[in-house]
N, C-alpha and C positions, 0 to 999 in steps of 0.2 A: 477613566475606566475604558477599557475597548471595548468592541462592541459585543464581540465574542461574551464578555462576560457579564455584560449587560443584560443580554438575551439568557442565558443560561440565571441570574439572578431571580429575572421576573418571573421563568418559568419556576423555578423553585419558589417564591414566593408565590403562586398562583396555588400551587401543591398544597402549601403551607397552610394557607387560608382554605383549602375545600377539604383538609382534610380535620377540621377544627367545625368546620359549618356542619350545623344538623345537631349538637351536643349539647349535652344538658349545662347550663350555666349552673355553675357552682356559689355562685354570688345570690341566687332566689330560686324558691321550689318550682315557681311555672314558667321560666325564662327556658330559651332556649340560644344557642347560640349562631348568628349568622353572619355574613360579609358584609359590612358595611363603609362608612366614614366617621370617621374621629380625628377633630382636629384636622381637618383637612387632607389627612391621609388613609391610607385604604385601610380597613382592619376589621376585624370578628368581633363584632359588640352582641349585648344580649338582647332582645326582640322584646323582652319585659322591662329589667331594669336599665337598657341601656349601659351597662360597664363593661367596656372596654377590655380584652382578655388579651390580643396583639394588636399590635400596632404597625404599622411599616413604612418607613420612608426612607 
């Protein structure tokens, strides 16, 4: 991949993930959804139940 689109990737995935953090998890009534790791990769899990909504590698 070049670098060009490497860069332009992450920032879209950075997008992706902030615009997903702060919402209500749909998986439990008092979760909330935030940035975190799953599986060793960057992703929005829920702060209550912990599932996993994206995933990104």
């Amino acid at each position: 991949m070049a670098k060009s689109q490497s860069s332009q990737s992450g920032g879209q995935e950075a997008q992706l993930l902030s615009m997903l953090a702060s919402r209500s998890c749909p998986h439990c009534p008092d979760g909330e959804l935030e940035q975190g790791v799953y599986k060793d990769n960057r992703a929005i899990v829920c702060d209550t139940c912990e599932t996993p909504r994206v995933q990104l590698w």
